[in-house]
C-alpha positions in Angstrom: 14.8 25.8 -96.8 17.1 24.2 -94.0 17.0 25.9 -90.2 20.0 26.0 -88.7 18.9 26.4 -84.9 21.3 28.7 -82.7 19.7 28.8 -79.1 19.5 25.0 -77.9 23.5 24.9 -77.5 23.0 28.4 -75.7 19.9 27.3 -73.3 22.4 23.7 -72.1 25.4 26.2 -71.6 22.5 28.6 -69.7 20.5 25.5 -67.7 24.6 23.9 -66.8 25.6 27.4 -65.6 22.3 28.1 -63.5 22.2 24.8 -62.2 25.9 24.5 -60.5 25.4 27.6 -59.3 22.4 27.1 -57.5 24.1 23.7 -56.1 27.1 25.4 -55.2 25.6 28.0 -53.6 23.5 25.7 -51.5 26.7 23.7 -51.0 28.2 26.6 -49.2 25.2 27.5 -47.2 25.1 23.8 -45.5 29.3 24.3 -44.9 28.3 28.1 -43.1 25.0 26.4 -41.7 27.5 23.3 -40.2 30.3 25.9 -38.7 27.3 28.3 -37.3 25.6 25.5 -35.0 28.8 24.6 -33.7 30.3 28.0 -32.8 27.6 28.4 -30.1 29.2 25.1 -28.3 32.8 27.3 -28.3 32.4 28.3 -24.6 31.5 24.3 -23.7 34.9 23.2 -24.3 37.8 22.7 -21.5 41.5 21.2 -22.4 41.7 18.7 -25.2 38.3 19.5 -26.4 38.8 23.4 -26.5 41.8 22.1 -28.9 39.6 19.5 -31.2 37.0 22.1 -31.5 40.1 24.6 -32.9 41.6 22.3 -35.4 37.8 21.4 -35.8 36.7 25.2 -36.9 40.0 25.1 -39.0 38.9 22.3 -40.9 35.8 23.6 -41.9 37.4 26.5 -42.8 39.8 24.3 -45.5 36.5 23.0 -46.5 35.1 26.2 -47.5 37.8 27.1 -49.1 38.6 23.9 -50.7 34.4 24.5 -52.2 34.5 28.0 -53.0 37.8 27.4 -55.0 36.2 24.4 -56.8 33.1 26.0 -58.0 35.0 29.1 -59.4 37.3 26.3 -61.5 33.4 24.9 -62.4 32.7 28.7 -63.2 35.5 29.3 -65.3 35.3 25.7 -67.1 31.7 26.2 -68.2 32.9 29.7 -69.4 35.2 28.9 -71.2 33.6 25.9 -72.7 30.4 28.5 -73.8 32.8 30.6 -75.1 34.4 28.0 -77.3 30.8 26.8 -78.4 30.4 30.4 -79.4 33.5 30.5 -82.0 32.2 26.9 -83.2 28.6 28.5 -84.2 30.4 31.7 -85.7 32.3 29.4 -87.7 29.9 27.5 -88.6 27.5 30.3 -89.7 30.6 31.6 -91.5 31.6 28.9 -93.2 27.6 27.9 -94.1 27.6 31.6 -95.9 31.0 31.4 -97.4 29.7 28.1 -99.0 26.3 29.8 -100.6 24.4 29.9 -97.6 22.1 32.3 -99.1 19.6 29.1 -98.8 20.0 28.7 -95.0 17.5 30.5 -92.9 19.0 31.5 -89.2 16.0 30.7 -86.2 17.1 32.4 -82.8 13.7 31.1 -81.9 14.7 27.7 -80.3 12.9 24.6 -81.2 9.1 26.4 -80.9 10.0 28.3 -83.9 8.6 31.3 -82.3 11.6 33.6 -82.7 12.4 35.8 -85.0 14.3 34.6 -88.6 17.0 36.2 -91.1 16.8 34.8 -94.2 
């Protein structure tokens, strides 16, 4: 009987989320890390380099904001994209039983087999 496996789509969607996360986070820790061992110099600065350590800070702040509002356009693109993989394997299970699907046995076990089936 053919197996018609439903969680390796799920585990890349899974693995992409966790994994831009975990480099976005770290991302915004080196930007924080960055403005942190500056902000001890602040009192150091006199005139012209009082002023470049402002519009310094202020770019670093763009930058943070500039990352944070990237990753949550990653965020939303990778949901959105898992979302549309879902409807694709609904229809496809749907349109598998609609054509006599009886046949087609359902794994949610991955690729060890190790799940449970519905046949």
């Amino acid at each position: 009987m053919p197996k018609l496996e439903l969680t390796e789509g799920l585990e890349t969607f899974e693995k992409a989320a966790r994994d831009s996360g975990d480099s976005g986070e770290l991302l915004v820790v080196e930007v924080q890390n960055l403005e942190n061992s500056v902000v001890s110099l602040k009192e150091t600065f006199k005139g012209a380099g009082a002023n470049a350590y402002t519009n310094f800070m202020v770019k670093v702040n763009e930058c943070q904001s500039t990352l944070v509002e990237a990753l949550s356009m990653i965020n939303t693109g990778q949901a959105d994209l898992y979302k549309a993989y879902n409807v694709s394997e609904e229809t496809s299970v749907s349109d598998a039983d609609a054509a006599g699907g009886d046949n087609l046995d359902l794994s949610w076990g991955g690729a060890s087999g190790g799940g449970s089936s519905m046949a």
